[in-house]
ZARO-226800 format. One record per residue (C-alpha): residue in three letters; x, y, z. Coordinates in steps of 0.25 Angstrom, whole numbers. Layout:
# ZARO-226800
node type:ala&xx:X&yy:Y&zz:Z
...
END
This chain:
# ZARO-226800
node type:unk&xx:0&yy:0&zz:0
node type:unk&xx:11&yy:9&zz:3
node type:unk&xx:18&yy:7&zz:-11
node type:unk&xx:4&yy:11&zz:-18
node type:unk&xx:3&yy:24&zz:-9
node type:unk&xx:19&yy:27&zz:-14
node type:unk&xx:15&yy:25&zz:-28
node type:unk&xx:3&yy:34&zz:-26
node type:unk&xx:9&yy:44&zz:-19
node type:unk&xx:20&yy:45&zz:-31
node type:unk&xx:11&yy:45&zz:-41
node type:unk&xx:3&yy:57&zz:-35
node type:unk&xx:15&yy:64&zz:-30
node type:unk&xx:21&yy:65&zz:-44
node type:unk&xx:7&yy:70&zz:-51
node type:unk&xx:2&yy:78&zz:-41
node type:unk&xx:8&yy:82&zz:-28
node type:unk&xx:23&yy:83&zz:-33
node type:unk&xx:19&yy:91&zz:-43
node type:unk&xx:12&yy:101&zz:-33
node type:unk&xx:22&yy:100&zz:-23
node type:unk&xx:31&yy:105&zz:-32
node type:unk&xx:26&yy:117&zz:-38
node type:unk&xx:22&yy:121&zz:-24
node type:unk&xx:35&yy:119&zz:-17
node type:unk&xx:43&yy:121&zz:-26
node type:unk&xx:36&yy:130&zz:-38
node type:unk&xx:40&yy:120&zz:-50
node type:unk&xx:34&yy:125&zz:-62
node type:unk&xx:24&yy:133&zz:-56
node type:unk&xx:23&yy:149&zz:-52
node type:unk&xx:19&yy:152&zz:-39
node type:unk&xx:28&yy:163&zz:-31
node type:unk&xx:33&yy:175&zz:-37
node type:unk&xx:45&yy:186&zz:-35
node type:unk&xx:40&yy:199&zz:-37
node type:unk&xx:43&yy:208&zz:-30
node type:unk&xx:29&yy:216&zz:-28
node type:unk&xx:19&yy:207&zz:-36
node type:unk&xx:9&yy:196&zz:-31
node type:unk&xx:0&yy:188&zz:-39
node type:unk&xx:-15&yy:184&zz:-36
node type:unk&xx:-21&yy:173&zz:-42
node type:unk&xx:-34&yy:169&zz:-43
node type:unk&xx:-40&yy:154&zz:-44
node type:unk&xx:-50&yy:147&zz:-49
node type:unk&xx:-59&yy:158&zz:-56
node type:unk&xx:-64&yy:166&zz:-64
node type:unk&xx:-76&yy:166&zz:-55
node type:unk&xx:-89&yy:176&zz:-59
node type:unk&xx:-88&yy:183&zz:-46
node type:unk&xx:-76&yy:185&zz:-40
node type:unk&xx:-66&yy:186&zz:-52
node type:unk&xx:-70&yy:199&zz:-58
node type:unk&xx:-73&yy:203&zz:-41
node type:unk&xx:-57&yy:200&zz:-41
node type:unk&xx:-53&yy:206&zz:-55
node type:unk&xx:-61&yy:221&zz:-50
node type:unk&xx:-52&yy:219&zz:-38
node type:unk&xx:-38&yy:215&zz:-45
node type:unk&xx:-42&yy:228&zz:-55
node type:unk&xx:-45&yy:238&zz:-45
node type:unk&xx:-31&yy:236&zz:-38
node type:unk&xx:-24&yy:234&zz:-52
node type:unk&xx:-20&yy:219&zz:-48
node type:unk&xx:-19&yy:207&zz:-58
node type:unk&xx:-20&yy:194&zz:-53
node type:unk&xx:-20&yy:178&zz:-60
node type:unk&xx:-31&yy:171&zz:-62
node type:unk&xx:-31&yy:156&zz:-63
node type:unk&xx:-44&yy:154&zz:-69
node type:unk&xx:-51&yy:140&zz:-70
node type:unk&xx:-54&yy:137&zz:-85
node type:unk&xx:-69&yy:133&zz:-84
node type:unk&xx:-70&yy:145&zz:-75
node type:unk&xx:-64&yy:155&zz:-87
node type:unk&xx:-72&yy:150&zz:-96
node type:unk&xx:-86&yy:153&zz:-88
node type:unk&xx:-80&yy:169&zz:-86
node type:unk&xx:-72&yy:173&zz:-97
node type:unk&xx:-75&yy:187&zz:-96
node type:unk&xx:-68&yy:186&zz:-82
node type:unk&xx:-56&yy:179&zz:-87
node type:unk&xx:-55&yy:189&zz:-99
node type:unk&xx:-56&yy:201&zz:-89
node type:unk&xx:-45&yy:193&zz:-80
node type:unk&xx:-37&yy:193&zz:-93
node type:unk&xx:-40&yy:207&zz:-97
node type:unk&xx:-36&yy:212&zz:-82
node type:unk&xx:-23&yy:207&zz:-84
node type:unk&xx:-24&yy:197&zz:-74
node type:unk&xx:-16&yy:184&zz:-77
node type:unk&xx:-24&yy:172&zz:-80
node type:unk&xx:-21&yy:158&zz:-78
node type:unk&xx:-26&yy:144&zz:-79
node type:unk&xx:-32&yy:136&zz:-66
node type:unk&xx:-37&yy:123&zz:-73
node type:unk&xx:-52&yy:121&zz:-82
node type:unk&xx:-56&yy:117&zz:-68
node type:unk&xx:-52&yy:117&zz:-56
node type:unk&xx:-46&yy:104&zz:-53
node type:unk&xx:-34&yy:99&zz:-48
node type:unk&xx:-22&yy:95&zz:-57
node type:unk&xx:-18&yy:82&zz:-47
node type:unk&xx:-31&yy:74&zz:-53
node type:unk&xx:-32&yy:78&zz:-67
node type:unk&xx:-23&yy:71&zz:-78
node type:unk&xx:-12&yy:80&zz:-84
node type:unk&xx:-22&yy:82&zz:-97
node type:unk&xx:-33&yy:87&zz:-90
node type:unk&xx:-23&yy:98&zz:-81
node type:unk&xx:-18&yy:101&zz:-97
node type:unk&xx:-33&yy:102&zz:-103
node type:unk&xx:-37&yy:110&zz:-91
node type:unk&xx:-27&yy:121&zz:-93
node type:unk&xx:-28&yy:120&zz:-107
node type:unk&xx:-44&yy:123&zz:-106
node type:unk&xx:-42&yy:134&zz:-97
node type:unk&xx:-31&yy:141&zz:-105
node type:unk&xx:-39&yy:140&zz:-118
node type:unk&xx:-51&yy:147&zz:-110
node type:unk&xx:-44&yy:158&zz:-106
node type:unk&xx:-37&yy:161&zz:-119
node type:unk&xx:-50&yy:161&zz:-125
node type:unk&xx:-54&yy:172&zz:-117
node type:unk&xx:-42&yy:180&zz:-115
node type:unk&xx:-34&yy:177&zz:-128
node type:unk&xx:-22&yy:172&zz:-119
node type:unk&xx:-16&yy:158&zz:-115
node type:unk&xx:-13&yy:157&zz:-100
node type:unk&xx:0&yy:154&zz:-94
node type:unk&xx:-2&yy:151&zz:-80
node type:unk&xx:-9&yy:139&zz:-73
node type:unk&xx:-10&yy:137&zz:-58
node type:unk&xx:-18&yy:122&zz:-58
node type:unk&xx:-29&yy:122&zz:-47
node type:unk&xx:-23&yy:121&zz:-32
node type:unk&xx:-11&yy:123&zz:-37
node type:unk&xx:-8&yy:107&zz:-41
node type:unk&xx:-1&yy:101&zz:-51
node type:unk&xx:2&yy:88&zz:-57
node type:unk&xx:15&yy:85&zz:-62
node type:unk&xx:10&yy:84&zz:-77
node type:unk&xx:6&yy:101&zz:-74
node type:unk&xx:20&yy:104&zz:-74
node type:unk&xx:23&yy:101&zz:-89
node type:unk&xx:9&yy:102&zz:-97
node type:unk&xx:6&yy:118&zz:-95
node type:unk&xx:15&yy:122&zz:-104
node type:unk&xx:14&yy:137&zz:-105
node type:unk&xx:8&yy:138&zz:-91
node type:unk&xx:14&yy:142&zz:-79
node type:unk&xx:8&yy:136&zz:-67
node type:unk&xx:6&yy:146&zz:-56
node type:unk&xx:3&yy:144&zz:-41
node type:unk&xx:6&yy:153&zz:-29
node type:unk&xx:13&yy:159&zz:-17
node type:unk&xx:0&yy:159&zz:-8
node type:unk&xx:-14&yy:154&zz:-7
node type:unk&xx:-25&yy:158&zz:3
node type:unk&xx:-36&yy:148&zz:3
node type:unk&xx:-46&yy:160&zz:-2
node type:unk&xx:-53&yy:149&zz:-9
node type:unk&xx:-63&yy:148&zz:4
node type:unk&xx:-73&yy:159&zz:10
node type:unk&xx:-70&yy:155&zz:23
node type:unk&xx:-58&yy:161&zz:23
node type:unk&xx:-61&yy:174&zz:21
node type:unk&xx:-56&yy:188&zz:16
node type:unk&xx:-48&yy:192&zz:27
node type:unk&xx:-41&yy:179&zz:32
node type:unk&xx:-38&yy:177&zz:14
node type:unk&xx:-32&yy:191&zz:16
node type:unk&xx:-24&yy:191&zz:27
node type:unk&xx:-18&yy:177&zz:19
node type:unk&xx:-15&yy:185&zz:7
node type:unk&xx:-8&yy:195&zz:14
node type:unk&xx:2&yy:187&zz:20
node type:unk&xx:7&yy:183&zz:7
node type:unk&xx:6&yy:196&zz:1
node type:unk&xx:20&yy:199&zz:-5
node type:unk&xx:26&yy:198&zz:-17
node type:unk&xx:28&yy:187&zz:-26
node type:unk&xx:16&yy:180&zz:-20
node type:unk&xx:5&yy:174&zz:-29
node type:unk&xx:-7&yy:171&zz:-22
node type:unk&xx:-18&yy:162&zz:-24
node type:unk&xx:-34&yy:165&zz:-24
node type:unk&xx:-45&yy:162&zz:-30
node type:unk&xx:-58&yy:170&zz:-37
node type:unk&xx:-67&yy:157&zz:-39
node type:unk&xx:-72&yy:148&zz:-29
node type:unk&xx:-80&yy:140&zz:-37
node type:unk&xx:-70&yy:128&zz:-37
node type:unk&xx:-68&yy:116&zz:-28
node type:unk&xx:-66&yy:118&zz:-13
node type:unk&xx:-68&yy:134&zz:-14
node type:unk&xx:-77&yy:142&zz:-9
node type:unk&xx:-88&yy:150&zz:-20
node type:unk&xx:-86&yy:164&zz:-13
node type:unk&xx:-72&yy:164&zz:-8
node type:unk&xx:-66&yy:174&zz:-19
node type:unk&xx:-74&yy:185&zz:-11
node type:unk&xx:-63&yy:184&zz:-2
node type:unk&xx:-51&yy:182&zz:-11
node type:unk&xx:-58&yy:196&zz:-18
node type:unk&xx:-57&yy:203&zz:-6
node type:unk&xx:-43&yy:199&zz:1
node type:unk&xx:-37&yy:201&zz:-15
node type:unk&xx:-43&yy:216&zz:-12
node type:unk&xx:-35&yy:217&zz:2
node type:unk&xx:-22&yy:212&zz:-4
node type:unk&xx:-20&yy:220&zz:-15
node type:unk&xx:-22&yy:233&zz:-6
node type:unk&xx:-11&yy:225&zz:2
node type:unk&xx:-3&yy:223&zz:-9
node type:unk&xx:-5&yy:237&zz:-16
node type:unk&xx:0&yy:244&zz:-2
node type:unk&xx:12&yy:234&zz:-2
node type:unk&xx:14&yy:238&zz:-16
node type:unk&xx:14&yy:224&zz:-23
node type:unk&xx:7&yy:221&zz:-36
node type:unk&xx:-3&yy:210&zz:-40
node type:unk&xx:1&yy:203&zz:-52
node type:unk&xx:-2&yy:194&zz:-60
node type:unk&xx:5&yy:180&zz:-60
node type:unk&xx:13&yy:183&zz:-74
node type:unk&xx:18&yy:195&zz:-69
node type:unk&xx:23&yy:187&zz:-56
node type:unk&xx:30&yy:176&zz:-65
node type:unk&xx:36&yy:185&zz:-73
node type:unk&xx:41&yy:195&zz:-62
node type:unk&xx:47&yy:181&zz:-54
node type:unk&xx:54&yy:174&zz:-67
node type:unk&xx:62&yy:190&zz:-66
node type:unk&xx:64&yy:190&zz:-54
node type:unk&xx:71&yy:177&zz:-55
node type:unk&xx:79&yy:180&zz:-68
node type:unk&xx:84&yy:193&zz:-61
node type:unk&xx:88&yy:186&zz:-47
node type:unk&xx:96&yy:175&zz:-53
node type:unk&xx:112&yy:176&zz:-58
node type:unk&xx:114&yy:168&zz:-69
node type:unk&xx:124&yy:160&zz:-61
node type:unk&xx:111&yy:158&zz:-51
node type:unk&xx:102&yy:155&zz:-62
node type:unk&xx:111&yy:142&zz:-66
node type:unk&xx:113&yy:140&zz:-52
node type:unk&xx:98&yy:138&zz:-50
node type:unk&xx:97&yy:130&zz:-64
node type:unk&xx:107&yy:121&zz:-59
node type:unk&xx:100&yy:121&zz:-46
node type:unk&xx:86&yy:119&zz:-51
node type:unk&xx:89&yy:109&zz:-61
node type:unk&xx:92&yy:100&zz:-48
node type:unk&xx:84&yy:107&zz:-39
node type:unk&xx:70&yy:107&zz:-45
node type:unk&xx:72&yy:90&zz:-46
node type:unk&xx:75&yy:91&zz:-30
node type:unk&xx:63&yy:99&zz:-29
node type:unk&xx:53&yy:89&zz:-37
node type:unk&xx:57&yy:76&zz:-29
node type:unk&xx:59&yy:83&zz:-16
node type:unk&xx:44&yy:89&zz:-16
node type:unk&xx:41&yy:75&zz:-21
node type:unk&xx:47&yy:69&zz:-9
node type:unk&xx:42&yy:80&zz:1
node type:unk&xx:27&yy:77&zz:-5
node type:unk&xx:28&yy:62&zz:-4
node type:unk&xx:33&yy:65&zz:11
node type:unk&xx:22&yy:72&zz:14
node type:unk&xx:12&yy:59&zz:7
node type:unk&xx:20&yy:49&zz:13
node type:unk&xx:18&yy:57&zz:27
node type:unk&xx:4&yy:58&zz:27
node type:unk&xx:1&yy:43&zz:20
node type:unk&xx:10&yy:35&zz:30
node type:unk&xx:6&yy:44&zz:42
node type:unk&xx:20&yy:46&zz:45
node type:unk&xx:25&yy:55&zz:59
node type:unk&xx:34&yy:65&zz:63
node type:unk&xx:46&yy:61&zz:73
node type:unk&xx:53&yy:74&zz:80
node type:unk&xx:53&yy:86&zz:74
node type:unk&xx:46&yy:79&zz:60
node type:unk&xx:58&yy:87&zz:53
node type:unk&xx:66&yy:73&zz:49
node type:unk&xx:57&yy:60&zz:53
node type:unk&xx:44&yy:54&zz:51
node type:unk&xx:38&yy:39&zz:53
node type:unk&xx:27&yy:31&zz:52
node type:unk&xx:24&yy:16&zz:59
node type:unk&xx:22&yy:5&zz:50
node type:unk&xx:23&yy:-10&zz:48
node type:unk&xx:37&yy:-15&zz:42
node type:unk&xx:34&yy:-22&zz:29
node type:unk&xx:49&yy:-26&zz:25
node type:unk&xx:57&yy:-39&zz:29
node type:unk&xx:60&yy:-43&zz:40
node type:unk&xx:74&yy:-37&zz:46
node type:unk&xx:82&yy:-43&zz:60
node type:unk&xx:87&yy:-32&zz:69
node type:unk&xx:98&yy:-30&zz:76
node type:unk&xx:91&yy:-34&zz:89
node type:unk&xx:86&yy:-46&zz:85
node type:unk&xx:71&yy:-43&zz:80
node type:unk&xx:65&yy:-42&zz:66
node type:unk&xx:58&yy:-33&zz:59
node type:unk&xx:48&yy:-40&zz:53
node type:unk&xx:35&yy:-34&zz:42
node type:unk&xx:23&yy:-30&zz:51
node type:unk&xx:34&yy:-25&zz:61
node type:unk&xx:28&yy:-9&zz:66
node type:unk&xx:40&yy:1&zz:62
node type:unk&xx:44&yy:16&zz:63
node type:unk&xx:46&yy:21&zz:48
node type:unk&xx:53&yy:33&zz:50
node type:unk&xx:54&yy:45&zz:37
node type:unk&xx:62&yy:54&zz:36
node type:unk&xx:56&yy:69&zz:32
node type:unk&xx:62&yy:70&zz:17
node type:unk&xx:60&yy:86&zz:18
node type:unk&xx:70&yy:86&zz:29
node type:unk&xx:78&yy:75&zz:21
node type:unk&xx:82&yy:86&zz:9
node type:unk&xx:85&yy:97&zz:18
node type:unk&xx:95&yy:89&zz:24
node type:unk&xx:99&yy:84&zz:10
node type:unk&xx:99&yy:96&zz:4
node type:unk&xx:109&yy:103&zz:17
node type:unk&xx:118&yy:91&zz:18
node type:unk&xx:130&yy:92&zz:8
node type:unk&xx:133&yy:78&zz:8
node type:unk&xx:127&yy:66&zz:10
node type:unk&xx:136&yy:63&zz:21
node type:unk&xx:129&yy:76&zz:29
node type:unk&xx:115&yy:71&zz:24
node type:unk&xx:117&yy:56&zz:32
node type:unk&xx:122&yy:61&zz:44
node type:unk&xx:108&yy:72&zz:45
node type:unk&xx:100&yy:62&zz:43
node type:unk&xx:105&yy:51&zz:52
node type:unk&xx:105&yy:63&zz:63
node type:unk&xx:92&yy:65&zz:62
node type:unk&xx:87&yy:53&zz:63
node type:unk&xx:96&yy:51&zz:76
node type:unk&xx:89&yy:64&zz:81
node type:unk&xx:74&yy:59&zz:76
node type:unk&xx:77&yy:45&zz:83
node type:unk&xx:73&yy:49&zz:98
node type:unk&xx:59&yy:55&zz:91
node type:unk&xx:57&yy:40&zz:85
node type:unk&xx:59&yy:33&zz:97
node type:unk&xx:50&yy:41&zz:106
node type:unk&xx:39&yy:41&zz:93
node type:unk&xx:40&yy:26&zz:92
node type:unk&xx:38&yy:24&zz:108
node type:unk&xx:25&yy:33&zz:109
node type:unk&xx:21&yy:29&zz:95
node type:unk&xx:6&yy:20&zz:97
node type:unk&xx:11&yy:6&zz:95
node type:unk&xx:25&yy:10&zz:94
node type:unk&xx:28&yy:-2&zz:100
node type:unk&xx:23&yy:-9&zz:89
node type:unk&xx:35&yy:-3&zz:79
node type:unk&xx:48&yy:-12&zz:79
node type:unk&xx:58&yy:-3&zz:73
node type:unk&xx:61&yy:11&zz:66
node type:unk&xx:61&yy:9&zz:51
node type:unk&xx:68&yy:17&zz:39
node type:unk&xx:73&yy:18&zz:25
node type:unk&xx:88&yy:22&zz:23
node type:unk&xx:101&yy:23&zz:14
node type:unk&xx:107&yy:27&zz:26
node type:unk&xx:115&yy:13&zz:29
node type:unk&xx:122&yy:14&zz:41
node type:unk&xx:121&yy:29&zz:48
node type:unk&xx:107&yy:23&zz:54
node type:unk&xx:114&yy:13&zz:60
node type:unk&xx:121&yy:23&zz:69
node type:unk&xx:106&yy:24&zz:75
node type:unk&xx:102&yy:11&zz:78
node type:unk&xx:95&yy:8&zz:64
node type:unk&xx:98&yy:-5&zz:57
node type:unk&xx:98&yy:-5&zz:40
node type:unk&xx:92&yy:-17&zz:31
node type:unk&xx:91&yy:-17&zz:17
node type:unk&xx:79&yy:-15&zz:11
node type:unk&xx:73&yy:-28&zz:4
node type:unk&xx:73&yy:-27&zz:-11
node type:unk&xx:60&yy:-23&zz:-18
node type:unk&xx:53&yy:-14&zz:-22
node type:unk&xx:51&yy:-4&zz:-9
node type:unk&xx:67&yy:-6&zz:-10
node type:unk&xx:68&yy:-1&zz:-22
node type:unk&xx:59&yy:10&zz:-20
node type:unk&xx:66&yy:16&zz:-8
node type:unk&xx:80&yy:15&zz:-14
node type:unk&xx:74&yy:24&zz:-27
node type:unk&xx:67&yy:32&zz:-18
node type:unk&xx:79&yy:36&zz:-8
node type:unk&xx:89&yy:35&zz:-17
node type:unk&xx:79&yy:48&zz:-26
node type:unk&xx:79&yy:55&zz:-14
node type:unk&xx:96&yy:55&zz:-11
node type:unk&xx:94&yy:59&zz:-25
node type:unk&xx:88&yy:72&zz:-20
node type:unk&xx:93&yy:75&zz:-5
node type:unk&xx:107&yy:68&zz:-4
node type:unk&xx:117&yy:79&zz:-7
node type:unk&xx:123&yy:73&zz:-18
node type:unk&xx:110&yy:63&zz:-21
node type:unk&xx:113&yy:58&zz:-35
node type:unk&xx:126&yy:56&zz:-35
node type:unk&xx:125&yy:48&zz:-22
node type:unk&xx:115&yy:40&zz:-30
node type:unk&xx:124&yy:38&zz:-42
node type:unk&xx:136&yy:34&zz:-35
node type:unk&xx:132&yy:26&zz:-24
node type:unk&xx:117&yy:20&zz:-28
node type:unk&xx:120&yy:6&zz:-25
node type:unk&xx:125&yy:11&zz:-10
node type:unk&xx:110&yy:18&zz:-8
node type:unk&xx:101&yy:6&zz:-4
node type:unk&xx:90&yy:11&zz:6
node type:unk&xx:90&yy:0&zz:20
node type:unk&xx:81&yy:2&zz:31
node type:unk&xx:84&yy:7&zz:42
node type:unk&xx:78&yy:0&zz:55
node type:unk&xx:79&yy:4&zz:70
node type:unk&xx:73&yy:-6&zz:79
node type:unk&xx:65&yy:-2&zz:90
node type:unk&xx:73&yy:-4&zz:103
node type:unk&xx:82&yy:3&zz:95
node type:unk&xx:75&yy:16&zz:92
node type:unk&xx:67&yy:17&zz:107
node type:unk&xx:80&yy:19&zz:110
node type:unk&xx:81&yy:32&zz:105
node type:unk&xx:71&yy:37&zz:112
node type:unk&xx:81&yy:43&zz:124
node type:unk&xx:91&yy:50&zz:114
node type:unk&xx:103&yy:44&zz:117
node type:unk&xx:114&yy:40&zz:109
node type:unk&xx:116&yy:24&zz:113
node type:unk&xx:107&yy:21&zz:103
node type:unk&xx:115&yy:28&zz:91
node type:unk&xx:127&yy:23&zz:98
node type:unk&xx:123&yy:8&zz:98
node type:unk&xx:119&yy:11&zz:82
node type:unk&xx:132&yy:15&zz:79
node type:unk&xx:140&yy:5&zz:86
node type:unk&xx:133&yy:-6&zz:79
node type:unk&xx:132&yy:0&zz:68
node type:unk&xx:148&yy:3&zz:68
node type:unk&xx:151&yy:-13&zz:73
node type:unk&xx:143&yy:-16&zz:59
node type:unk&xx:152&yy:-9&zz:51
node type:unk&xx:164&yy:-14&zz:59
node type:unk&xx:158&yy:-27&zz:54
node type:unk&xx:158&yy:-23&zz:40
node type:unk&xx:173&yy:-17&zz:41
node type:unk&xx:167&yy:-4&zz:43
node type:unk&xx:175&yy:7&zz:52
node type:unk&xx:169&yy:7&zz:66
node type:unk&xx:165&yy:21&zz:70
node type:unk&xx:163&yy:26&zz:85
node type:unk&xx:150&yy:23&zz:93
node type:unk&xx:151&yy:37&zz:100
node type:unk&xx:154&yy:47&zz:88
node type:unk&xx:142&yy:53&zz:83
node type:unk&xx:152&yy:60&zz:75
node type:unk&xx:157&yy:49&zz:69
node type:unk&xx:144&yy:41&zz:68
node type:unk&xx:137&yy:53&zz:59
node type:unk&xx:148&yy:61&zz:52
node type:unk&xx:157&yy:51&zz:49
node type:unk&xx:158&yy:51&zz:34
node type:unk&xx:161&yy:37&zz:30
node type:unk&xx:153&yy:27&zz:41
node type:unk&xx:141&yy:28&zz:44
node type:unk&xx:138&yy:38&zz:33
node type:unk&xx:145&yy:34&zz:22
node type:unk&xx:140&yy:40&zz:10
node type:unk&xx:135&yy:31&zz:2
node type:unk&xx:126&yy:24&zz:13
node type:unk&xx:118&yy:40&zz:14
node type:unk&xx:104&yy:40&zz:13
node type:unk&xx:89&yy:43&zz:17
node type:unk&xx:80&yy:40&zz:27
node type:unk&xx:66&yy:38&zz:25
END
């Protein structure tokens, strides 16, 4: 059952929720926060709407304000004299969809015959094509991002929830003022015939726009339409860069923007894989989660004379991947990366040893349970390490970790490259004694890991190193972190 839920969860992550995670986050291929130095843009969703659009073009007029509007193209084609006057005011228009469904359920041709209807309608009535698109709530699939050709798709710095009544004038404007500065593109709406809005909500958008743009003329700022914000920020970047800096941040993109993709892929599937398997917080929640499940592997013989067997209760421990690439991204080598990670999962282990004992049916959990190419630093804490048995979970965890040492390890592909064969994923088990153990924060514990773990490479013809030097046990750049055994944990 848990394979299906992966396959689904990749499936939708790369149509859908990537794709929106990214442009939000990140703004890949979409416009959506601007540099000028005194101009703001309203935009307006969803209309043109009988009442309250020509309401909000009287009030854009009268204080010499343009604005965007995203019109819905079933809605342009009921009022085409308002979209004309729209056109005529000199207010930018742009495409919000035939109607106003969401892109994540409709197949790549009907997102491309829903903007082509549109932009057909409103050259008909104004004689020009469109070249902005903002698809409704913002979302994307991943198909948007190559099939709109001339369009640039456009979202924003700040929305309000002015879709409701219930919010009010006042409260929508004290929102709005906030954010008032330049550079922001706000969103708002002057229909609220669609799904989930409220029918007279624009009264109050109409009259919070009316305060804000007193505010904004005393502030001396202008309201502009989105075009003019576009090109006024493509300047502003030409003007700011050298042309050292502009291949500098070629060079850095060129990378960068790959980073970006798969890290906002891995941060959504983080927060799936969180809410799915119900996993909790231990300490702070900045580095480690968990979850307590049944063990369906083989059966392993610990050190201590007792199995692990499928059905056994463990403590599956995660490790929080957004605090992953920061540490990745500061540490110069992956020598620095090892030694942060193996640290602070000797800080975090006290935290797992008091949850597991107050845990309801703790008692019930045999051991704490991982997924590492560290081979031997965890040693050092009292875990023990077993292969992972051939197949096709194998399999997919050594593809899986050995992508994401692709991204976070300082020098990730060439570590890949060179020493592939070295980077297996093993398990990574502490039996339950073991772990309890930690619970008072003392070192014996630590201690008693490196000793044994020392007398087994003494076994091996390796080096013996000293039970009592933390030093040596977490810096020492050829024992127990030695490069080519640097890894994950998940």
């Amino acid at each position: 059952m848990e394979l299906i839920l992966w396959i689904g969860f990749y499936f939708l992550t790369f149509y859908a929720f990537l794709p929106a995670l990214i442009s939000r986050i990140f703004g890949y291929k979409v416009f959506m926060n601007g540099k000028s130095a005194d101009g703001i843009s309203l935009t307006f969703d969803d209309g043109p709407d009988p009442e309250y659009t020509p309401k909000l073009l009287d009030l854009l007029k009268r204080n010499g304000a343009k604005g965007t509007f995203f019109v819905v193209g079933e809605n342009a084609e009921k009022y085409p004299d308002i979209v004309a006057r729209i056109h005529e005011e000199g207010h930018v228009l742009g495409i919000h969809n035939y109607v106003h469904h969401m892109n994540w359920f409709m197949r790549p041709s009907t997102v491309k015959r829903q903007i082509r209807q549109t932009s057909d309608v409103i050259e008909r009535i104004t004689g020009s094509k469109p070249k902005y698109y903002r698809p409704p709530w913002g979302i994307v699939n991943v198909f948007d991002y190559s099939r709109l050709g001339h369009l640039q798709i456009v979202l924003w710095t700040s929305l309000f929830g002015d879709w409701k009544k219930r919010l009010g004038a006042d409260k929508l404007y004290r929102r709005m003022r906030r954010k008032l500065k330049p550079g922001q593109v706000f969103l708002l709406h002057d229909c609220g015939s669609t799904f989930g809005a409220d029918r007279d909500a624009p009264e109050n958008t109409i009259e919070a726009v009316g305060r804000i743009l007193d505010d904004g003329r005393k502030l001396g700022y202008r309201f502009i339409g989105i075009d003019e914000m576009i090109e006024v920020t493509e300047g502003a970047k030409r003007k700011g860069a050298s042309r050292a800096e502009d291949a500098k941040a070629e060079r850095t993109a060129s990378v960068g923007l790959f980073k970006k993709i798969v890290i906002g892929l891995w941060m959504l599937w983080e927060k799936l894989f969180h809410v799915v398997f119900r996993l909790r917080p231990i300490g702070d929640a900045r580095f480690f989660n968990y979850r307590i499940r049944k063990y369906s592997g083989v059966e392993l013989n610990l050190q201590n004379g007792r199995t692990l067997k499928s059905g056994d209760r463990i403590m599956e421990i995660h490790f929080e991947n957004r605090m992953l690439v920061e540490i990745g991204m500061k540490s110069k080598t992956s020598l620095q990366l090892a030694i942060r990670i193996i640290r602070e999962m000797e800080r975090v282990l006290p935290d797992m040893a008091r949850e597991l004992a107050v845990y309801p049916g703790g008692g019930e959990v045999k051991a704490l349970y991982g997924v590492s190419m560290i081979h031997r630093g965890g040693e050092s804490l009292g875990f023990e390490m077993f292969d992972l048995p051939k197949g096709l979970f194998a399999w997919s965890t050594n593809l899986y970790l050995r992508f994401m040492i692709r991204v976070v390890h300082p020098s990730g592909n060439k570590r890949v490259r060179e020493h592939g064969e070295s980077l297996n994923p093993r398990m990574l088990i502490m039996e339950r004694d073991t772990l309890l153990k930690w619970a008072d924060e003392s070192r014996t514990v630590r201690r008693v890991g490196r000793e044994r773990a020392a007398v087994k490479a003494e076994e091996g013809g390796g080096r013996k190193r000293s039970a009592d030097s933390d030093t040596e046990s977490s810096e020492g750049s050829s024992g127990e972190f030695e490069e080519k055994t640097v890894g994950k944990l998940v």
